[in-house]
Backbone bond lengths (Angstrom), bond angles and torsions (degrees), N, CA, C in turn:
res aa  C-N    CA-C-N  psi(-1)  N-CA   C-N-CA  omega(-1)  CA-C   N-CA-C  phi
1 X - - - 1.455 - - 1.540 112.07 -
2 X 1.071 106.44 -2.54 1.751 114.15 -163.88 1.528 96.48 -101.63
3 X 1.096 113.54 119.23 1.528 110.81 -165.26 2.066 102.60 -134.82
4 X 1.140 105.57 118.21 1.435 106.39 -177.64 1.764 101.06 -111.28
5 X 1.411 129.55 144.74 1.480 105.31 -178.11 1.586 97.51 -147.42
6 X 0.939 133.51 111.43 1.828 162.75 -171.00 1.312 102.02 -56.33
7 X 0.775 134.42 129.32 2.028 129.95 169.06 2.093 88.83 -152.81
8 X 1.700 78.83 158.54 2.323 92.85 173.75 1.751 88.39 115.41
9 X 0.772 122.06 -47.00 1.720 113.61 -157.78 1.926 98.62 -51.67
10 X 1.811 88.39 156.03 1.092 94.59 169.69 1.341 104.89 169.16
11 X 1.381 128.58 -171.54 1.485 131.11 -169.98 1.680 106.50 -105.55
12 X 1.349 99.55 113.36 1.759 115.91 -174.31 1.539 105.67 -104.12
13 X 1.276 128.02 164.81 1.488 142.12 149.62 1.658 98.19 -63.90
14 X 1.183 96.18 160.15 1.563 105.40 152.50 1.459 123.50 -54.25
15 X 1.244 119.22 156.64 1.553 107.75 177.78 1.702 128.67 54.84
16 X 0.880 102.95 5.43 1.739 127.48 170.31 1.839 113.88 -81.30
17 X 1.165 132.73 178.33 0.773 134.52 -162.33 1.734 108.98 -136.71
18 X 1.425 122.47 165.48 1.387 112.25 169.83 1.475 106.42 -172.09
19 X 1.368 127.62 134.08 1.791 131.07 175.59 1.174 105.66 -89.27
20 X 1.854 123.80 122.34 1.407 98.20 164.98 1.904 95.42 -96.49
21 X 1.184 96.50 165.96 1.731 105.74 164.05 1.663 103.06 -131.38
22 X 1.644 103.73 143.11 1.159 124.94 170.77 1.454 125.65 -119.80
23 X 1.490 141.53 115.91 1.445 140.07 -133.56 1.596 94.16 -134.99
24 X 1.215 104.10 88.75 1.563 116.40 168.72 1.544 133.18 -64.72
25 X 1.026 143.61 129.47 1.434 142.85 169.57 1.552 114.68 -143.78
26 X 1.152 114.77 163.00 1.500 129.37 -159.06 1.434 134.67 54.75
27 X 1.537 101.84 15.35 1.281 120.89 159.86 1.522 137.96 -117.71
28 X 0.920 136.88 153.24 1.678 146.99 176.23 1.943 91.44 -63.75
29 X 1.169 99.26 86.52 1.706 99.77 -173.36 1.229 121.36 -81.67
30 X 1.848 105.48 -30.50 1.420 115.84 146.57 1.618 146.77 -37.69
31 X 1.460 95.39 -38.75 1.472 114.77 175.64 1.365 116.05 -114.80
32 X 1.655 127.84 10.08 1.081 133.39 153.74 1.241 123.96 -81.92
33 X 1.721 124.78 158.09 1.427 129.71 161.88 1.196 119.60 -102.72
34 X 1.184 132.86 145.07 1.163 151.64 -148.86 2.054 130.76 -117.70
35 X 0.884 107.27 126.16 1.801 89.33 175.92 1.364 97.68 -163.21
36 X 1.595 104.17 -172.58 1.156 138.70 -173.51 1.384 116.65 -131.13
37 X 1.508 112.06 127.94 1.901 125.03 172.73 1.584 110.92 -100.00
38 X 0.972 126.96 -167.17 1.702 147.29 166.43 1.543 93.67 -169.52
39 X 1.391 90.01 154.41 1.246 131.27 146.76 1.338 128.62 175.80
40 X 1.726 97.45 149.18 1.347 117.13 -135.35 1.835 87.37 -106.08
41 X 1.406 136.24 -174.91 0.984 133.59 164.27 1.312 135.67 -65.14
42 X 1.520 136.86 120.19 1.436 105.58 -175.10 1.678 104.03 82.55
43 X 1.079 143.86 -18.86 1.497 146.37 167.01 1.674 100.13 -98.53
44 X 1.452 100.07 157.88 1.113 131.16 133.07 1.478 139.00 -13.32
45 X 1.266 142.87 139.07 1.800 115.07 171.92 1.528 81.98 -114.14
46 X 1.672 90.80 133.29 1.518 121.48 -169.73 2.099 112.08 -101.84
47 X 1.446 139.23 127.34 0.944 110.97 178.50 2.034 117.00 -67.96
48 X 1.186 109.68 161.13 1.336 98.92 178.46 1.420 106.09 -131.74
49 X 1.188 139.28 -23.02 1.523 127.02 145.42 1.325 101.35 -157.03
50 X 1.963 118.71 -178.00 1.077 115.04 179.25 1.535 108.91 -148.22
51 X 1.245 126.78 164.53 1.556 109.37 176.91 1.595 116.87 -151.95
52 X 1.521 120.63 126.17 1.476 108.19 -163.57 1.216 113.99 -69.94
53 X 1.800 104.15 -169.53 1.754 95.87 163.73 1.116 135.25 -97.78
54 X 1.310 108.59 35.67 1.889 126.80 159.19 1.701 101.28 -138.48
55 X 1.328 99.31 40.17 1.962 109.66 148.53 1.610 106.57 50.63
56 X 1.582 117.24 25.89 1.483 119.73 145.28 1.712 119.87 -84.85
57 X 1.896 90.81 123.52 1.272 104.49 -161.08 1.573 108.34 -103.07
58 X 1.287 119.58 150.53 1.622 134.81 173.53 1.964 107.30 -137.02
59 X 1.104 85.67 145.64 1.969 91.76 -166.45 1.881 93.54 -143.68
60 X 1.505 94.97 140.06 1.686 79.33 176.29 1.783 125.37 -93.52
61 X 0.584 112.86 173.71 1.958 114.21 -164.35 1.427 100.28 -44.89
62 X 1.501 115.11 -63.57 1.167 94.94 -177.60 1.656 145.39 -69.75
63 X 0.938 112.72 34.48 1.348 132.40 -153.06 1.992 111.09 -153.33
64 X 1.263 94.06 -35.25 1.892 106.78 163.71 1.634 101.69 -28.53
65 X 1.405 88.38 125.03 2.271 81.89 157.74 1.592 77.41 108.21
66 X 1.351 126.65 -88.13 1.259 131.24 -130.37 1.632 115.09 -113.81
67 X 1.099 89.83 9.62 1.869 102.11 -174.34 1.483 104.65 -119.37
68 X 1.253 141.68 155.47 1.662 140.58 -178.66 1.740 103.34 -155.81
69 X 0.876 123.06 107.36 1.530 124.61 147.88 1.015 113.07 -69.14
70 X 1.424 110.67 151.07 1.687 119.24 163.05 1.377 105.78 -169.16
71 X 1.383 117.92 159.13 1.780 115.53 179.70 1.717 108.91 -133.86
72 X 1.129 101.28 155.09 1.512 113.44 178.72 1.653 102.38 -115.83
73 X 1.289 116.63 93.34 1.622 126.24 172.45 1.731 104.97 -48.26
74 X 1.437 115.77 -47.38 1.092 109.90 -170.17 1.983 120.42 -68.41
75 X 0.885 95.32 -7.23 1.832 120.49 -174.49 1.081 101.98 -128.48
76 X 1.543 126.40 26.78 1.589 115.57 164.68 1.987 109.92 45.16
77 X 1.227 121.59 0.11 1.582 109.72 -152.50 2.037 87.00 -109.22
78 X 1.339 89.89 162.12 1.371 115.86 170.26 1.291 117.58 -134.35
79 X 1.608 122.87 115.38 1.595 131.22 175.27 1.441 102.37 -77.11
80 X 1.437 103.06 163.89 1.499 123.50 143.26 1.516 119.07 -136.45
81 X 1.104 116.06 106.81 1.948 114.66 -156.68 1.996 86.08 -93.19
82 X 1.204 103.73 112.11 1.804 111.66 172.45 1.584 127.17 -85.05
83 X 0.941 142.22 79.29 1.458 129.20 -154.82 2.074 95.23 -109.73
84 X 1.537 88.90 166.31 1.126 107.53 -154.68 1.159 142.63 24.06
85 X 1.507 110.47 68.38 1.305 144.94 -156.42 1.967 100.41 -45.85
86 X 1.610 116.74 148.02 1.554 101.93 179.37 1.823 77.30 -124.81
87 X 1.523 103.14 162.71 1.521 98.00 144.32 1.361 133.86 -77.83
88 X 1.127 134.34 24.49 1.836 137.26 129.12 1.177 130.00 -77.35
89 X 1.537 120.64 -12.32 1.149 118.48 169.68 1.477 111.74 -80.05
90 X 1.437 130.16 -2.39 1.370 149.82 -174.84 1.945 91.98 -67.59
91 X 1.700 105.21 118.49 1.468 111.91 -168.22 1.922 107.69 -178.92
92 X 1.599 118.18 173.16 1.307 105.78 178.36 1.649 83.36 -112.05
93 X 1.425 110.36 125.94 1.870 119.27 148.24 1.091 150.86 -83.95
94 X 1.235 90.41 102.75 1.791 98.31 -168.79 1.792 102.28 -77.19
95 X 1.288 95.64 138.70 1.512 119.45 153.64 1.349 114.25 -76.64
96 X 1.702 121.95 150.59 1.566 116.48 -174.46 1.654 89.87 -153.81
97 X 1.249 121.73 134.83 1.333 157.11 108.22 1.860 114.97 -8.39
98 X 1.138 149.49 131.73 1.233 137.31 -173.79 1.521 138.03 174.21
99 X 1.280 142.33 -141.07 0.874 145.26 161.83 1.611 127.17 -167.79
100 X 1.062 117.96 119.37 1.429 111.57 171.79 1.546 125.93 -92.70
101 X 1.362 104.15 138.82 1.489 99.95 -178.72 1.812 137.80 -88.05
102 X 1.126 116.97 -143.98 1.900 90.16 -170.77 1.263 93.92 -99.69
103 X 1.895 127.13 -13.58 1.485 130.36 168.35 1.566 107.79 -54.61
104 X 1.470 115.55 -34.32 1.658 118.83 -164.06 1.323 93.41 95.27
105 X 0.973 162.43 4.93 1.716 155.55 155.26 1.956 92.49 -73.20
106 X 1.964 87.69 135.84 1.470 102.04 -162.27 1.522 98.22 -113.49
107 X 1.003 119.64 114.79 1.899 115.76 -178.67 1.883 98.60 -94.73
108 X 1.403 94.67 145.42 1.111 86.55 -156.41 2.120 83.68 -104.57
109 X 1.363 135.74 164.10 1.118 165.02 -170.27 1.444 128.55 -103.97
110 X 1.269 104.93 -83.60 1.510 145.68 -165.75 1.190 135.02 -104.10
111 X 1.440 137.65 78.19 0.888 116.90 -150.66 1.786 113.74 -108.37
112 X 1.610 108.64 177.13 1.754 113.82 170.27 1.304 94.30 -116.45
113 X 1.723 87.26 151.69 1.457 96.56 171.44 1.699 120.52 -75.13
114 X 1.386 135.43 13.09 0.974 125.46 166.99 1.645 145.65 90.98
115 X 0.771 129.23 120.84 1.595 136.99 -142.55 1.572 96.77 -119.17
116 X 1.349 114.65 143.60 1.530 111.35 -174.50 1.817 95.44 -134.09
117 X 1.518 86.27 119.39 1.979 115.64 158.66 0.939 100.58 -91.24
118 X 1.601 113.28 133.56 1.389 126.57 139.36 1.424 121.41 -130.26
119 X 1.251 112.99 130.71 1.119 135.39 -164.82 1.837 114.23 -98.24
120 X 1.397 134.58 106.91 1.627 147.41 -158.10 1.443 93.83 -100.23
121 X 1.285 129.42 112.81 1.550 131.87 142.05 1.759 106.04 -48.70
């Protein structure tokens, strides 16, 4: 019943920009935490930031600078605004449902099926 659903992806230049949005339902979205995955082909799915439910944000290194979470409680939805797009950031992003703990390590739950960036040198 827990349904998260990914929309924004698409094929950018380098150095371009892109919003994903993620549109949650069947959850307490208020009292949930929130983030963002990738993965690229042949890799791993890596976390790429996360954000509680009073909009304290964590992003991982590689992605610092140029990546932004943020959520709209009132629209259940969670952005990630990407600017200056590289071709490594080229990947499908999952949205996640979750929890963070009192370390700040975010386990992720819930997942979306995923939105695909690609990024053109």
């Amino acid at each position: 019943q827990v349904q998260l659903v990914e929309s924004g992806g698409g094929l950018v230049q380098a150095g371009g920009s892109l919003r994903l949005s993620c549109v949650a339902s069947g959850i307490a979205f208020k009292s949930t935490a929130m983030a963002w995955y990738r993965q690229a082909p042949g890799k791993q799915r890596e976390f790429v930031a996360h954000i509680s439910n009073d909009g304290r944000t964590n992003s991982a290194d590689s992605v610092k600078g140029r990546f932004t979470i943020s959520r709209d409680n009132a629209k259940n939805t969670v952005y990630l605004q990407i600017n200056s797009l590289k071709p490594e950031d080229t990947a499908v992003y999952y949205c996640n449902a979750g929890t963070i703990l009192k370390s700040g390590l975010y386990i992720p739950v819930n997942w979306g099926q995923g939105t695909q960036v690609t990024v053109s040198s």
